[in-house]
N, C-alpha and C positions, 0 to 999 in steps of 0.2 A: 504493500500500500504506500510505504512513503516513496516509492520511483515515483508519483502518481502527483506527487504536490510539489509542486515550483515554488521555491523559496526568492524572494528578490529583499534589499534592504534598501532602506531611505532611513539619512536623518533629518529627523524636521529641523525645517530652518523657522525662523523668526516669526517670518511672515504667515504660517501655517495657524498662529494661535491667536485666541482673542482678546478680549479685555481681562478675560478671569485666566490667562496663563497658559489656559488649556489649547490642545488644535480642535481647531472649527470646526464642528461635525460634520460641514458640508466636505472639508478635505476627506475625510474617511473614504468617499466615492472617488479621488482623485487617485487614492492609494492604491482600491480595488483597481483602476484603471491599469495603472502601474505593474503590479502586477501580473494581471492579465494581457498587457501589451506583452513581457517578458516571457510571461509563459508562451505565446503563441511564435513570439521571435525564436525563442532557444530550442521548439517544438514540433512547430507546424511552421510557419511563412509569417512573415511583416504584414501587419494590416494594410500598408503600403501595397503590398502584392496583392492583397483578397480584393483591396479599392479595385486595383488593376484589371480584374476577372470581373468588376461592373458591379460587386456588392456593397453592402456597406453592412455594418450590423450596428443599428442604434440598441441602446439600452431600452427595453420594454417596461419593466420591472428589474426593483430594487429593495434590497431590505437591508437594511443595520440593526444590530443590537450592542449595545455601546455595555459593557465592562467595568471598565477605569479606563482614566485619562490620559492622554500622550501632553508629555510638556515639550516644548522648546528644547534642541538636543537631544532628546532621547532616540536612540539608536534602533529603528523598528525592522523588524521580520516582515514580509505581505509574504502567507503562505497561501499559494490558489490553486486550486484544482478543478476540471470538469465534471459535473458532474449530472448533466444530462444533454443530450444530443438528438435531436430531432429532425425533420426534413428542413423543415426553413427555422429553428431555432436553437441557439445552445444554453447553459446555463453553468456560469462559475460560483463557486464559493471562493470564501476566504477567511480568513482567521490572518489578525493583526497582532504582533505579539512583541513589546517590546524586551530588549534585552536586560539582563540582570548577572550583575558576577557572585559567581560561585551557586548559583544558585541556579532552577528552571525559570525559563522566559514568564511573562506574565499574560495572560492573557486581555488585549484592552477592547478589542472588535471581533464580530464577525458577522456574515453578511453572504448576500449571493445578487449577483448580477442573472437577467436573462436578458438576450439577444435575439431579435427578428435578424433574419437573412431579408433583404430588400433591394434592388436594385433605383439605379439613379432617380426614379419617378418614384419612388418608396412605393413597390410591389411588392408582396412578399413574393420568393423567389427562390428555389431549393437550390442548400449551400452546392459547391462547386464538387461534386466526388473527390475532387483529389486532395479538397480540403477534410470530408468527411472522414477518409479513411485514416487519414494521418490523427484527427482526431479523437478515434474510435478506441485508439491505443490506450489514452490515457481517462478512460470511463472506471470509476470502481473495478465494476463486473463485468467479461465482455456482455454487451446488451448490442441487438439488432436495431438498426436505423426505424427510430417510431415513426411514426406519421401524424402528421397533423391533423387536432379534431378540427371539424368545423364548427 
């Protein structure tokens, strides 16, 4: 299971937090972004490349559940995984974790993104094969390409 989750790190800079010290809970989605940009670079292809093939995959849905807090400098973990795959949709999770000496990470977020497959008129549009199979690797369990309800 853990080949299965992409680890990337960020430290929050300055700008990330607000009047009470804390980062902004709207960054928490910048992180997921993060991320999941890296998972798919180090994995599958450059969003860059998927643009290329005519898709785009906006964000459909979104969930956080917030933990404890990231400060300014703190040294964070974005662990992401896939974890569902569909014809024209995918869905990441994540867990936000920042670091701690000598001791286990803590846990501050976590959270799942879902993506629509869309093309430039925003159709939905079943992702590319050669994107799917690449992604099929990193599902929990191998599970067959679902199909979308209507």
């Amino acid at each position: 299971m853990d080949e299965l989750i992409h680890r990337s790190q960020h430290r929050v800079l300055y700008g990330d937090t607000d009047a009470a010290a804390v980062v902004y809970n709207a960054n928490y989605l910048r992180y997921f972004e993060l991320g999941r940009t890296e998972f798919m670079r180090d994995r599958v292809c450059t969003y860059r490349e998927i643009e290329q093939l005519g898709i785009i995959l906006p964000v459909t849905e979104c969930h956080i559940r917030f933990k404890a807090p990231a400060r300014y400098d703190d040294l964070l973990t974005i662990e992401t995984f896939l974890t569902e795959l569909k014809k024209v949709s995918c869905t990441f999770s994540y867990r936000i974790l920042r670091e701690k000496e000598a001791s286990k990470p803590l846990l501050l977020a976590k959270g799942f993104t879902t993506h629509a497959s869309v093309n430039r008129e925003g159709k939905l549009t079943p992702l590319p094969t050669e994107i799917t199979q690449k992604l099929q690797i990193f599902l929990p369990s191998p599970a067959p390409l679902q199909r979308e309800s209507s």
